[in-house]
N, C-alpha and C positions, 0 to 999 in steps of 0.2 A: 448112273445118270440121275442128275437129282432134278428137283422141278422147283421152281420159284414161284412161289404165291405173290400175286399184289394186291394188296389193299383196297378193296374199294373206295369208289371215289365218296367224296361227304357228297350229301344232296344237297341239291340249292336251297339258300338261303330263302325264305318264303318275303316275299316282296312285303314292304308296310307303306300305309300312308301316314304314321304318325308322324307329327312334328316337333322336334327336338324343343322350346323355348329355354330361354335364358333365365336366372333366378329376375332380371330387372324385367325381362315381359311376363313373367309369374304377379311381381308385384305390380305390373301397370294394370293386368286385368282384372284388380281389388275396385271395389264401386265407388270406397273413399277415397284412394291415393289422389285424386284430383283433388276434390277438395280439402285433403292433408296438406299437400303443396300449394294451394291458396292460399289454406291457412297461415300456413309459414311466413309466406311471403308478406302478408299483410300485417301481419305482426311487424316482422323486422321493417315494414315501413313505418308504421305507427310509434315504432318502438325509436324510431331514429326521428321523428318530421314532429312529436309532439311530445315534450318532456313531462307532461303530468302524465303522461301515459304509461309513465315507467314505474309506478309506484304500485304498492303492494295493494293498498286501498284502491287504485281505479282498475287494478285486474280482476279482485273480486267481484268491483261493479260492474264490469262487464263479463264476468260471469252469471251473476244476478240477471246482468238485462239478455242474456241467451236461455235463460234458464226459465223464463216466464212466453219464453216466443219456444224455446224445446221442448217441453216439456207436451204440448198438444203438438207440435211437429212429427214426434216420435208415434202419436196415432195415426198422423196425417200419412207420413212414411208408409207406416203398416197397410193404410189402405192403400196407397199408389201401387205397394208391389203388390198387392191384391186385384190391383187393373182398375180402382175409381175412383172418384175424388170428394171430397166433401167441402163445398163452399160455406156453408154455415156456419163451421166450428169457430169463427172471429164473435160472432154475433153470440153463439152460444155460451161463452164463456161469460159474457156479463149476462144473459139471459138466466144463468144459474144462482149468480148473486144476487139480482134482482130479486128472484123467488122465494131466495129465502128470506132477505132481511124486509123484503114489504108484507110476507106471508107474515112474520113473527112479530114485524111493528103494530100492525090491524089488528091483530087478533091479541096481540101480549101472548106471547107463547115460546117454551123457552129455544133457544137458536138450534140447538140439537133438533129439533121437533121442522123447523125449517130445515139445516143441511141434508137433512135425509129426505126430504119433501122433493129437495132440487135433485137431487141423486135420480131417486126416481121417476122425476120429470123428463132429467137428460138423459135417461135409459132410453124412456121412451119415448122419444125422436131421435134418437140415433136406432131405434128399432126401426121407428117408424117410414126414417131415410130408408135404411137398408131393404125392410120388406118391399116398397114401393119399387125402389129399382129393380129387385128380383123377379115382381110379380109383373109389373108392366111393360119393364123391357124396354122404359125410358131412360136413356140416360143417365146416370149419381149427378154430372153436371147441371142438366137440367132440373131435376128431384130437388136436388142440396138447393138452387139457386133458388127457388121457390121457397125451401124452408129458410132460406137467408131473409127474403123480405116480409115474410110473416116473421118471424122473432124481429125485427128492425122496428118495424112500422108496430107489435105488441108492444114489445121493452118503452117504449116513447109514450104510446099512447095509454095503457096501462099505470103507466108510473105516474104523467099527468094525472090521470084519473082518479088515483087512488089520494097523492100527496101535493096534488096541484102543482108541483115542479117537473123537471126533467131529471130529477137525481133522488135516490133513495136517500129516507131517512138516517140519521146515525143510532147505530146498532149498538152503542158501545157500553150501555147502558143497560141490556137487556140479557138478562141471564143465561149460561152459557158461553157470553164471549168471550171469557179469558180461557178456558177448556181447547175452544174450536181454534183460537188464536196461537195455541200454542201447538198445536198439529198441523195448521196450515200456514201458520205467518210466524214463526218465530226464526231469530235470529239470535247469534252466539259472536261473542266476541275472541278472536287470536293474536294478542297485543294489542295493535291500535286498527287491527282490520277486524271489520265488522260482517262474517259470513251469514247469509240467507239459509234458511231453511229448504226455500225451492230447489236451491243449490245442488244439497242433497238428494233432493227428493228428484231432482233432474239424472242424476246419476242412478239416484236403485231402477227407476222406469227403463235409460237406454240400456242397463245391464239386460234386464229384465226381459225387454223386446231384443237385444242380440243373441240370449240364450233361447224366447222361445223359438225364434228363426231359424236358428241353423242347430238345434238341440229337440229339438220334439218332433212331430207329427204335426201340430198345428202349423208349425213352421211351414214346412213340405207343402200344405193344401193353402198357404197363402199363396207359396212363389207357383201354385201347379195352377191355382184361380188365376191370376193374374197373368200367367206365359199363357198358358192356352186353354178357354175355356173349356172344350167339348173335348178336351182329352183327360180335360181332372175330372169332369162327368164320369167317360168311359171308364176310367179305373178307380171307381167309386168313390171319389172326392165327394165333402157332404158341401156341395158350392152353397147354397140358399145357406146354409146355416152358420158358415165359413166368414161369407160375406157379409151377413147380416150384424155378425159378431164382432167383423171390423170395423164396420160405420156404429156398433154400442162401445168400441173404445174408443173410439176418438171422442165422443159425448163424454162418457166417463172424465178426461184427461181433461176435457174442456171444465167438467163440472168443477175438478179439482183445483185449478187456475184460478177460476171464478169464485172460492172459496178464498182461497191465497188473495186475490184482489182485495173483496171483499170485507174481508179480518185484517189487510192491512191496513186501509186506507178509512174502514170502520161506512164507507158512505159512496156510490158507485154512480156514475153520469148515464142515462141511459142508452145515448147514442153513440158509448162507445165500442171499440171491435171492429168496427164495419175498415176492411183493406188487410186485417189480420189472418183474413183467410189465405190472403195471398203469400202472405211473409213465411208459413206454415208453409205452404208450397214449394214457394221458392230454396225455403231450407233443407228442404227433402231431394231438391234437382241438385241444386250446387253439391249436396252430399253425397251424389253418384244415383236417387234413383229415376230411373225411367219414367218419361213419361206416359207408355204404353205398356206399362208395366211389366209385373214376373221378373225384374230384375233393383237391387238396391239393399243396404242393410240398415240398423238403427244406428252405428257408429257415424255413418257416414252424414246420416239427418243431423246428429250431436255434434259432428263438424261444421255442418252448412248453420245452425245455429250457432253456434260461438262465430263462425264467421260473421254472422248478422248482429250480434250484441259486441264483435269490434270493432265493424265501419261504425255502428249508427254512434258509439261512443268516440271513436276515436277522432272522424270530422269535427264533434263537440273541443276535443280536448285539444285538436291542432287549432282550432280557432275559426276553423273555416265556415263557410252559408251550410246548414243541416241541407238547404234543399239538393245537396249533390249528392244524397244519401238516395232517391228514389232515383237517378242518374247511374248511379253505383249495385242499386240493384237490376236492373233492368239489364246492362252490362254483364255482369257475374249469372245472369241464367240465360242470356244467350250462349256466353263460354261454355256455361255447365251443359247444356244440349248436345253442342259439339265433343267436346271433351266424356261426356255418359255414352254417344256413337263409338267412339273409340274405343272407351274402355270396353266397353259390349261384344263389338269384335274378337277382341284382346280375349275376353272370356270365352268366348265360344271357342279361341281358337286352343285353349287352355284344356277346356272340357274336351276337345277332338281329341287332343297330343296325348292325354291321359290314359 
């Protein structure tokens, strides 16, 4: 008599809610892919609707003119996914020029002895921002908007004051400037195109902010500030000093600009800046970040940039009225609100499946 064994049965399969995605919804829920594919687009219009625009010399220049609105974009970025904003940094940037070339003209003092003057001026109102909004628990909107029409209403009246104009003296003369000019304003020639220094300096910065993002710890306590306050609190996020740090780089970045301005042009208007807060914004949204933050990277800011320095050239070079250029912006951060909802979902549902 023999006996047959069977095998038991397998146990069930344990139920999941993960969700499968495809490699193309992997790539949609990247913060830049929107405006990657703007970018494109807009090119291949430009690139077809304006023929000076095909030439090697006017992609530089519109790398140049992304590279002077990116470059403080790239702090701006850092603070939105940090959850605040800074409206000043348009105004700050000549506010830094100003300081040094009217500290150095007064006094005859050499320009080095000024750029580090404004360094540490621009520290301290981007401290100054950041502590205020920490401590009082008003608003960065309101904070920053306030330090916007104190630097507006100084840079003007100040300059009057001192040189009876509305524009700084020329610097060009004053010891130093070919040193500082050639750290912050030089340019090099590659055949018949002629590359900016900012250029560069536009690129070590968004490396710079994409490695500390997703590469460090500081990264982590930016996107943890900005998603959700009171749980980067709970798990020891240092928020106060997180955020204080992001409103002293965007100063920083402004200071640097305002240097660049400054050493290029050798002589700086005092009313200028004021709307440049906005362009710095808008280049941050169009680039995939949120405006409610914890979400967005520097690539994508460095996109929405270069998209800003190809309409505002490219209208020029098709021929058309500049003014459909604030038409054009207004347009492209409405999409990009829509289109950052999207992608947002898209991540989450990424982060679930994983």
């Amino acid at each position: 008599m023999s006996t047959t064994l069977e095998r038991p049965a397998p146990a069930p399969s344990e139920p999941t809610n993960r969700v499968r995605l495809s490699l193309t919804q992997r790539l949609l829920s990247r913060p830049e892919i929107g405006a990657l594919v703007a970018a494109i687009i807009i090119f291949i219009f430009f690139f077809a609707a304006a023929p000076s625009f095909r030439s090697a010399e006017s992609f530089f220049t519109v790398l140049y003119q992304s590279s002077i609105i990116g470059i403080v974009a790239v702090g701006v970025g850092l603070l939105m996914i940090g959850g605040e904003f800074d409206l000043s940094a348009g105004v700050m940037v000549y506010t830094a020029g100003l300081v040094a070339s009217m500290f150095c003209w007064y006094f005859g003092v050499n320009l080095w002895v000024g750029a580090i003057l404004s360094l540490i001026f621009c520290l301290a109102l981007g401290f100054l921002n950041g502590y205020l909004v920490m401590k009082t628990g008003i608003p960065s909107f309101l904070i920053t908007l306030g330090t916007f029409f104190v630097l507006q209403g100084a840079n003007l009246g100040v300059t009057k004051l001192v040189t009876g104009t509305v524009s700084s003296p020329d610097i060009s003369q004053i010891a130093g400037f070919d040193s500082l000019r050639a750290i912050f304003s030089s340019s090099f020639k590659i055949g018949s195109v002629t590359v900016w220094g900012s250029v560069i300096w536009w690129i070590a910065f968004v490396a710079l902010a994409a490695w500390t993002l997703h590469r460090t710890r500081t990264g982590n306590w930016i996107f943890a500030v900005g998603g959700n306050l009171d749980s980067a609190r709970a798990v020891g996020v240092p928020v106060v000093r997180t955020k204080i740090g992001l409103f002293m780089t965007v100063a920083f970045l402004a200071w640097f600009v305002g240097m660049h301005q400054l050493f290029r042009f050798n002589t700086l208007q005092a009313g200028s800046g004021v709307g440049n807060e906005f362009l710095y914004i808008i280049a941050a949204v169009v680039g995939g970040t949120l405006l409610t933050g914890g979400f967005g990277n520097a690539i994508g800011v460095a996109i929405g940039a270069f998209i800003f320095g190809m309409t505002s050239l490219g209208i020029i070079y098709a021929g058309w009225d500049p003014n459909w250029f604030k038409a054009f912006l207004g347009v492209m951060l409405l999409l990009a609100v829509l289109v950052n909802l999207y992608v947002k979902r898209m991540a989450t549902s990424v982060r679930r499946a994983s």
